[in-house]
NUPAVEX-28324 format. One record per residue (C-alpha): residue number from 1; x, y, z. Coordinates in steps of 0.05 Angstrom, whole numbers, plus 5000, padded with zeros to 4 digits. Example, Ala and Ser with C-alpha at 12.3 -4.5 7.8 and 13.67 -1.06 7.14 Angstrom:
[1; [5246; 4910; 5156]] [2; [5273; 4979; 5143]] 
% end
This chain:
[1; [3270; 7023; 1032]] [2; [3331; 6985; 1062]] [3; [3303; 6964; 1133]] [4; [3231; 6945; 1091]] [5; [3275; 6902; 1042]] [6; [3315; 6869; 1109]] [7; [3252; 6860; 1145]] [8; [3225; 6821; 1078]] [9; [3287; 6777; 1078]] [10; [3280; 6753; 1149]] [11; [3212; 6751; 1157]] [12; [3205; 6700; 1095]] [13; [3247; 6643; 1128]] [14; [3206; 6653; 1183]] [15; [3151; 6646; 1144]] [16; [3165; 6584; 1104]] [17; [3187; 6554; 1171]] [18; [3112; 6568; 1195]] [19; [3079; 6538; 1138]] [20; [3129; 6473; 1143]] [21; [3107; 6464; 1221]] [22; [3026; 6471; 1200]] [23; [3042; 6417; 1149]] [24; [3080; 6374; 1202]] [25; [3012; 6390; 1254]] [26; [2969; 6372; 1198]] [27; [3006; 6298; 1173]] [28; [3014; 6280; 1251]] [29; [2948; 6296; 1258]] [30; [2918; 6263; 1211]] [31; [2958; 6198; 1226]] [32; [2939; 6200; 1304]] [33; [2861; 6209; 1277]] [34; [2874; 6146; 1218]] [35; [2907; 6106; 1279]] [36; [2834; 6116; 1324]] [37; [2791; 6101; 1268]] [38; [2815; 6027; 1274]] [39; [2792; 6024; 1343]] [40; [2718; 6032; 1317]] [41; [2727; 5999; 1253]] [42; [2745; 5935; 1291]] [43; [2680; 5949; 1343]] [44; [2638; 5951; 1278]] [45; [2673; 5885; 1245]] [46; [2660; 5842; 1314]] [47; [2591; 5862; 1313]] [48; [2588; 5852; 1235]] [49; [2615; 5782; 1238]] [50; [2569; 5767; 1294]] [51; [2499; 5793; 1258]] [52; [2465; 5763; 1209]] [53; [2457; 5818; 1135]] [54; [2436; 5762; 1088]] [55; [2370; 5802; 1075]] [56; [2419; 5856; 1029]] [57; [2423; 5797; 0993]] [58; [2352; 5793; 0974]] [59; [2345; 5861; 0937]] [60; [2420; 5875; 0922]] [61; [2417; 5931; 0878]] [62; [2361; 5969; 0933]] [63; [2412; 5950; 0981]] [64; [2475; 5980; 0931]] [65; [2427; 6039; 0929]] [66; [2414; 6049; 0994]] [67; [2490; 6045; 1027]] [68; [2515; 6085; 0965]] [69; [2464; 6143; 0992]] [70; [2491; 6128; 1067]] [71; [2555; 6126; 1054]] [72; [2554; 6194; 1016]] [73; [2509; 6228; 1058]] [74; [2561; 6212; 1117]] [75; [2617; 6239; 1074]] [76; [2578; 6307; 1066]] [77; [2572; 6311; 1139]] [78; [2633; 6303; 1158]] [79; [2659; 6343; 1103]] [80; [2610; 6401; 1132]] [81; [2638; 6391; 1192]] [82; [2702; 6386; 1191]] [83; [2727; 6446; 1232]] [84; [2694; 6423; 1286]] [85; [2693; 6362; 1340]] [86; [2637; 6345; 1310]] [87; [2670; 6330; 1244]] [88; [2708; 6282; 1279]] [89; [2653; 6250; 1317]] [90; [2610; 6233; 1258]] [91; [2679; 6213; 1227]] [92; [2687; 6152; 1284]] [93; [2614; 6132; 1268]] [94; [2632; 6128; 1197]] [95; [2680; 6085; 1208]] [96; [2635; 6042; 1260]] [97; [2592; 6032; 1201]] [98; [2637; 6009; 1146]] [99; [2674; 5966; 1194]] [100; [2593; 5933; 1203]] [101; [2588; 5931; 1131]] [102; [2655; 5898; 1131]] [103; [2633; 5839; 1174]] [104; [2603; 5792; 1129]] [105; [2668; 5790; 1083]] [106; [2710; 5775; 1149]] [107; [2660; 5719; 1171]] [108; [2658; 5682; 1103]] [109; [2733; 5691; 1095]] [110; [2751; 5661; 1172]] [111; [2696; 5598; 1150]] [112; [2764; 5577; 1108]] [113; [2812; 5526; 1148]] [114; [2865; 5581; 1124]] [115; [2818; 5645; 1142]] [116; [2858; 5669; 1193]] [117; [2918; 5667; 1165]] [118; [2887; 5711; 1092]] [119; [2863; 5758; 1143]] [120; [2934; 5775; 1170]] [121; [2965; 5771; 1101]] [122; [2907; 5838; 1075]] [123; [2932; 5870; 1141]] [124; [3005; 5860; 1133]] [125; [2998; 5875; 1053]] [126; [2952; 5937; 1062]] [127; [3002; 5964; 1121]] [128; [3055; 5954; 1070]] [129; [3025; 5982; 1012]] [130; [2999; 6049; 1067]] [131; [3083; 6055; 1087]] [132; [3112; 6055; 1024]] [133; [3055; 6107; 0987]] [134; [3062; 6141; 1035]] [135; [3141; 6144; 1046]] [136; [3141; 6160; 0977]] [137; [3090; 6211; 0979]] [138; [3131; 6242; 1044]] [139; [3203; 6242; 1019]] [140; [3200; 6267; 0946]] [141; [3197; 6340; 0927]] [142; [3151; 6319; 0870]] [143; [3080; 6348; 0872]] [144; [3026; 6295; 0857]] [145; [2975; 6344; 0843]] [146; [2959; 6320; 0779]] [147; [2950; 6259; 0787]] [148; [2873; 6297; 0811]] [149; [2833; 6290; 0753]] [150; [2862; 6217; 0727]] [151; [2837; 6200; 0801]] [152; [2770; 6233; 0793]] [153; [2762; 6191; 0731]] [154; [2784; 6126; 0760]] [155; [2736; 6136; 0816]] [156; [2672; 6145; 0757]] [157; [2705; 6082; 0720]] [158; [2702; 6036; 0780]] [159; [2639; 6061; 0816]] [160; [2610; 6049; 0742]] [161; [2650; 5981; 0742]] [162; [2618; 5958; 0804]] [163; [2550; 5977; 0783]] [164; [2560; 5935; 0713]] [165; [2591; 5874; 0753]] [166; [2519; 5861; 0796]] [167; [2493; 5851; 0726]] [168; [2541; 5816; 0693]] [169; [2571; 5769; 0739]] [170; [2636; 5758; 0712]] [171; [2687; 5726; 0746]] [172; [2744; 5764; 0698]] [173; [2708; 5829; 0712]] [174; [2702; 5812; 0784]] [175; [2787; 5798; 0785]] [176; [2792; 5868; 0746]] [177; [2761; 5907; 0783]] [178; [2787; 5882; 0852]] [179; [2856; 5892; 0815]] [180; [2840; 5966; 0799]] [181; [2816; 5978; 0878]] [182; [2880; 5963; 0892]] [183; [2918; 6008; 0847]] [184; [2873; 6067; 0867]] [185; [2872; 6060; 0934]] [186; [2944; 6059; 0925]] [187; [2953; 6119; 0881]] [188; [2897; 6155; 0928]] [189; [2947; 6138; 0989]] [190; [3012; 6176; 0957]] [191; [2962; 6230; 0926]] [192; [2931; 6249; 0992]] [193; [3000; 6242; 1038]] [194; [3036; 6284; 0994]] [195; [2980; 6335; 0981]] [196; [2986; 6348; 1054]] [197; [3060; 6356; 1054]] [198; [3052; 6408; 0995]] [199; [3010; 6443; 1040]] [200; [2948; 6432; 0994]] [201; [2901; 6405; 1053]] [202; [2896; 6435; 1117]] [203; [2837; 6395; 1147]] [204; [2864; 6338; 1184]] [205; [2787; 6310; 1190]] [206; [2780; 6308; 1113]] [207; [2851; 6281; 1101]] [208; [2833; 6224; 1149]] [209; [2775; 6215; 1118]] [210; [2804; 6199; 1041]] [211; [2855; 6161; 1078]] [212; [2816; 6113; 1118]] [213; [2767; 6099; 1055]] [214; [2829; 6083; 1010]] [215; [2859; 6042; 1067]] [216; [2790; 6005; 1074]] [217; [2782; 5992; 0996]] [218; [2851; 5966; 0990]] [219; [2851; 5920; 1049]] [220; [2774; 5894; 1030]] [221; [2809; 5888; 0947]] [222; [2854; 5849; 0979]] [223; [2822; 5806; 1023]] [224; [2775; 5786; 0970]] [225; [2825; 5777; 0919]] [226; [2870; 5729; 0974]] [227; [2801; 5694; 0983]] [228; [2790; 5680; 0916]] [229; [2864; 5650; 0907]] [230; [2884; 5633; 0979]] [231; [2825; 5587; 0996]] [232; [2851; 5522; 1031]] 
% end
Protein backbone atom coordinates (compact mmCIF):
# COMPACT_ATOMS: atom_id res chain seq x y z
CA UNK A 1 0.00 0.00 0.00
CA UNK A 2 2.91 2.51 0.73
CA UNK A 3 4.52 2.92 -2.87
CA UNK A 4 0.46 3.03 -4.24
CA UNK A 5 -0.19 5.85 -1.60
CA UNK A 6 3.40 7.76 -2.77
CA UNK A 7 2.65 7.23 -6.30
CA UNK A 8 -1.03 8.99 -5.52
CA UNK A 9 0.70 11.92 -3.84
CA UNK A 10 3.01 12.76 -6.74
CA UNK A 11 1.08 11.93 -9.41
CA UNK A 12 -1.80 14.47 -8.21
CA UNK A 13 0.43 17.69 -8.50
CA UNK A 14 1.25 16.47 -11.68
CA UNK A 15 -2.06 16.23 -12.42
CA UNK A 16 -3.50 19.50 -11.36
CA UNK A 17 -0.49 21.02 -13.10
CA UNK A 18 -1.93 19.31 -16.42
CA UNK A 19 -5.30 20.49 -16.08
CA UNK A 20 -3.96 24.26 -15.23
CA UNK A 21 -1.78 24.15 -18.67
CA UNK A 22 -5.18 22.83 -20.80
CA UNK A 23 -6.91 25.78 -19.20
CA UNK A 24 -3.94 28.21 -20.10
CA UNK A 25 -4.13 26.35 -24.04
CA UNK A 26 -7.72 26.85 -23.93
CA UNK A 27 -7.93 30.98 -22.69
CA UNK A 28 -4.87 31.72 -25.16
CA UNK A 29 -6.65 30.05 -27.59
CA UNK A 30 -9.60 31.38 -27.46
CA UNK A 31 -8.17 35.00 -27.32
CA UNK A 32 -5.81 34.39 -30.56
CA UNK A 33 -9.30 33.02 -32.34
CA UNK A 34 -11.52 36.44 -30.68
CA UNK A 35 -8.38 38.58 -31.99
CA UNK A 36 -9.03 37.03 -35.95
CA UNK A 37 -12.64 37.35 -35.82
CA UNK A 38 -12.12 41.21 -36.03
CA UNK A 39 -10.28 40.83 -39.19
CA UNK A 40 -13.62 39.55 -40.84
CA UNK A 41 -15.94 41.45 -38.82
CA UNK A 42 -14.34 44.65 -40.20
CA UNK A 43 -14.40 42.96 -44.04
CA UNK A 44 -18.21 42.54 -43.40
CA UNK A 45 -18.71 46.27 -41.82
CA UNK A 46 -16.83 47.93 -45.11
CA UNK A 47 -18.99 46.07 -47.28
CA UNK A 48 -22.09 46.77 -44.93
CA UNK A 49 -21.51 50.48 -44.86
CA UNK A 50 -21.00 50.44 -48.57
CA UNK A 51 -24.51 48.37 -49.56
CA UNK A 52 -27.58 49.51 -49.49
CA UNK A 53 -30.31 47.01 -46.69
CA UNK A 54 -33.09 49.57 -46.56
CA UNK A 55 -35.47 46.82 -48.01
CA UNK A 56 -35.22 45.01 -44.09
CA UNK A 57 -36.85 48.02 -43.46
CA UNK A 58 -39.89 47.36 -45.43
CA UNK A 59 -41.09 44.11 -43.64
CA UNK A 60 -39.09 44.47 -40.32
CA UNK A 61 -40.47 41.87 -38.28
CA UNK A 62 -40.01 39.12 -41.63
CA UNK A 63 -36.64 40.58 -41.64
CA UNK A 64 -36.31 40.09 -37.37
CA UNK A 65 -37.55 36.62 -38.35
CA UNK A 66 -35.51 35.75 -40.81
CA UNK A 67 -31.82 36.86 -39.25
CA UNK A 68 -33.03 35.45 -35.84
CA UNK A 69 -33.33 31.88 -37.88
CA UNK A 70 -29.77 32.76 -39.55
CA UNK A 71 -28.16 33.70 -36.88
CA UNK A 72 -29.18 30.57 -34.86
CA UNK A 73 -28.86 28.19 -37.40
CA UNK A 74 -25.08 29.46 -37.72
CA UNK A 75 -24.67 29.04 -33.96
CA UNK A 76 -25.80 25.26 -34.26
CA UNK A 77 -23.25 24.76 -36.85
CA UNK A 78 -20.62 25.88 -35.40
CA UNK A 79 -21.56 24.50 -32.19
CA UNK A 80 -21.70 20.98 -34.21
CA UNK A 81 -18.62 21.63 -35.30
CA UNK A 82 -16.57 22.68 -33.06
CA UNK A 83 -13.88 20.02 -32.80
CA UNK A 84 -13.06 20.51 -36.02
CA UNK A 85 -11.46 23.25 -38.61
CA UNK A 86 -14.52 23.46 -39.80
CA UNK A 87 -16.01 24.79 -36.63
CA UNK A 88 -13.76 27.53 -37.01
CA UNK A 89 -14.36 28.22 -40.56
CA UNK A 90 -18.05 28.66 -40.35
CA UNK A 91 -17.08 30.63 -37.11
CA UNK A 92 -15.10 33.47 -39.43
CA UNK A 93 -18.20 33.51 -41.74
CA UNK A 94 -20.28 34.18 -38.82
CA UNK A 95 -18.59 36.84 -37.96
CA UNK A 96 -18.40 38.17 -41.83
CA UNK A 97 -22.03 38.25 -41.51
CA UNK A 98 -22.80 40.15 -38.36
CA UNK A 99 -20.05 42.54 -39.14
CA UNK A 100 -22.57 43.03 -42.70
CA UNK A 101 -25.44 43.31 -40.54
CA UNK A 102 -23.47 45.77 -38.57
CA UNK A 103 -22.95 48.18 -41.45
CA UNK A 104 -25.93 50.21 -41.63
CA UNK A 105 -25.55 51.30 -37.77
CA UNK A 106 -21.79 52.36 -38.65
CA UNK A 107 -22.96 54.32 -41.84
CA UNK A 108 -25.80 56.28 -40.11
CA UNK A 109 -23.64 56.86 -37.05
CA UNK A 110 -20.33 58.30 -39.30
CA UNK A 111 -23.36 60.69 -41.29
CA UNK A 112 -22.84 62.71 -37.75
CA UNK A 113 -20.12 65.67 -37.93
CA UNK A 114 -18.95 63.82 -34.62
CA UNK A 115 -19.37 60.05 -36.12
CA UNK A 116 -16.02 59.24 -36.09
CA UNK A 117 -15.14 60.22 -33.05
CA UNK A 118 -18.60 57.96 -31.22
CA UNK A 119 -17.17 55.17 -33.20
CA UNK A 120 -13.71 55.23 -31.37
CA UNK A 121 -15.33 56.04 -28.04
CA UNK A 122 -17.76 52.14 -28.44
CA UNK A 123 -14.27 50.70 -29.33
CA UNK A 124 -12.24 52.20 -26.63
CA UNK A 125 -15.37 51.64 -24.06
CA UNK A 126 -16.16 48.00 -25.24
CA UNK A 127 -12.13 47.17 -25.09
CA UNK A 128 -12.38 48.52 -21.65
CA UNK A 129 -15.35 46.96 -20.48
CA UNK A 130 -13.72 43.21 -22.37
CA UNK A 131 -10.19 43.95 -19.97
CA UNK A 132 -11.61 44.56 -16.86
CA UNK A 133 -14.48 41.41 -17.05
CA UNK A 134 -12.24 39.70 -17.99
CA UNK A 135 -9.28 40.59 -15.53
CA UNK A 136 -11.73 40.01 -13.02
CA UNK A 137 -12.99 36.91 -14.33
CA UNK A 138 -9.01 35.71 -14.63
CA UNK A 139 -7.61 36.74 -11.25
CA UNK A 140 -10.30 35.76 -8.68
CA UNK A 141 -10.64 32.23 -7.26
CA UNK A 142 -14.41 32.86 -7.26
CA UNK A 143 -16.46 30.52 -9.54
CA UNK A 144 -19.13 32.37 -11.59
CA UNK A 145 -20.99 29.43 -12.35
CA UNK A 146 -24.06 30.58 -11.06
CA UNK A 147 -24.45 33.37 -12.38
CA UNK A 148 -25.82 30.45 -15.49
CA UNK A 149 -29.33 30.43 -15.06
CA UNK A 150 -29.82 34.43 -14.06
CA UNK A 151 -27.98 34.67 -17.58
CA UNK A 152 -30.23 32.23 -19.31
CA UNK A 153 -33.09 34.35 -18.07
CA UNK A 154 -31.68 37.69 -18.99
CA UNK A 155 -31.09 36.37 -22.42
CA UNK A 156 -35.35 35.31 -22.67
CA UNK A 157 -36.03 38.88 -21.02
CA UNK A 158 -34.21 40.88 -23.62
CA UNK A 159 -34.76 38.74 -26.78
CA UNK A 160 -38.54 39.14 -25.52
CA UNK A 161 -37.67 42.96 -24.90
CA UNK A 162 -36.53 43.43 -28.34
CA UNK A 163 -39.42 41.69 -29.86
CA UNK A 164 -41.98 44.07 -27.68
CA UNK A 165 -39.86 47.27 -28.63
CA UNK A 166 -40.71 46.86 -32.78
CA UNK A 167 -44.19 47.21 -31.52
CA UNK A 168 -44.09 49.62 -29.13
CA UNK A 169 -41.71 52.14 -30.14
CA UNK A 170 -40.66 53.61 -27.04
CA UNK A 171 -37.95 55.68 -26.73
CA UNK A 172 -37.64 54.79 -22.70
CA UNK A 173 -37.85 51.13 -23.64
CA UNK A 174 -35.45 51.65 -26.45
CA UNK A 175 -32.76 53.42 -23.62
CA UNK A 176 -33.63 50.25 -21.33
CA UNK A 177 -32.96 47.83 -23.17
CA UNK A 178 -29.73 49.16 -24.85
CA UNK A 179 -28.80 49.69 -21.03
CA UNK A 180 -29.46 45.97 -20.19
CA UNK A 181 -27.19 44.86 -23.53
CA UNK A 182 -24.66 46.35 -21.86
CA UNK A 183 -24.81 44.84 -18.50
CA UNK A 184 -25.19 41.32 -20.07
CA UNK A 185 -22.76 41.44 -22.37
CA UNK A 186 -20.75 42.48 -19.55
CA UNK A 187 -21.73 39.83 -17.05
CA UNK A 188 -21.59 37.23 -20.18
CA UNK A 189 -17.76 38.49 -20.60
CA UNK A 190 -16.57 37.65 -16.80
CA UNK A 191 -19.05 34.45 -16.88
CA UNK A 192 -17.45 32.91 -19.98
CA UNK A 193 -13.52 34.04 -19.11
CA UNK A 194 -13.74 32.63 -15.90
CA UNK A 195 -15.69 29.49 -16.83
CA UNK A 196 -12.70 28.68 -18.85
CA UNK A 197 -10.28 29.29 -16.15
CA UNK A 198 -12.37 26.86 -13.86
CA UNK A 199 -11.87 24.47 -16.44
CA UNK A 200 -15.66 24.37 -17.24
CA UNK A 201 -15.15 24.85 -21.19
CA UNK A 202 -12.72 23.13 -23.12
CA UNK A 203 -13.76 24.18 -26.68
CA UNK A 204 -11.88 27.14 -27.63
CA UNK A 205 -14.34 27.47 -30.87
CA UNK A 206 -17.45 27.72 -28.61
CA UNK A 207 -15.78 29.99 -26.02
CA UNK A 208 -14.93 32.35 -28.95
CA UNK A 209 -18.04 32.10 -30.06
CA UNK A 210 -20.06 33.51 -26.69
CA UNK A 211 -17.29 35.91 -26.55
CA UNK A 212 -17.35 37.56 -29.84
CA UNK A 213 -21.40 37.81 -29.66
CA UNK A 214 -21.18 39.51 -26.16
CA UNK A 215 -18.34 41.70 -27.46
CA UNK A 216 -20.53 42.56 -30.60
CA UNK A 217 -23.78 43.36 -28.45
CA UNK A 218 -21.93 45.53 -26.13
CA UNK A 219 -20.00 47.53 -28.60
CA UNK A 220 -23.40 47.87 -31.01
CA UNK A 221 -25.41 48.87 -27.09
CA UNK A 222 -22.98 51.23 -27.03
CA UNK A 223 -22.66 52.73 -30.14
CA UNK A 224 -26.30 53.26 -30.29
CA UNK A 225 -26.65 54.50 -26.90
CA UNK A 226 -23.40 57.22 -27.71
CA UNK A 227 -25.56 57.98 -30.90
CA UNK A 228 -28.51 58.73 -29.24
CA UNK A 229 -26.64 61.19 -26.65
CA UNK A 230 -23.39 62.01 -28.52
CA UNK A 231 -25.01 63.42 -31.75
CA UNK A 232 -23.24 66.76 -32.76
Amino acid sequence: MQPELRTIRTGTPGATQGIALQQQKVLRNTYMLLALTLIPTAIGAAIGTNIDLGFMRTSPMLSFVLILAVFYGWIYAIERNKESSVGVLLLLGFTLFLGILLGPLLHRTLGFKNGTELVMMAAGGTAAVFFVMAGIASNTKRNFSGLTSFLAVGAVVLMLGVVASMFVQSPVLYLVILGAFVLFSSLMIMWQVNRIVQGGETNYVSATLTLYISIYNLFSALLQLLGLGGRD
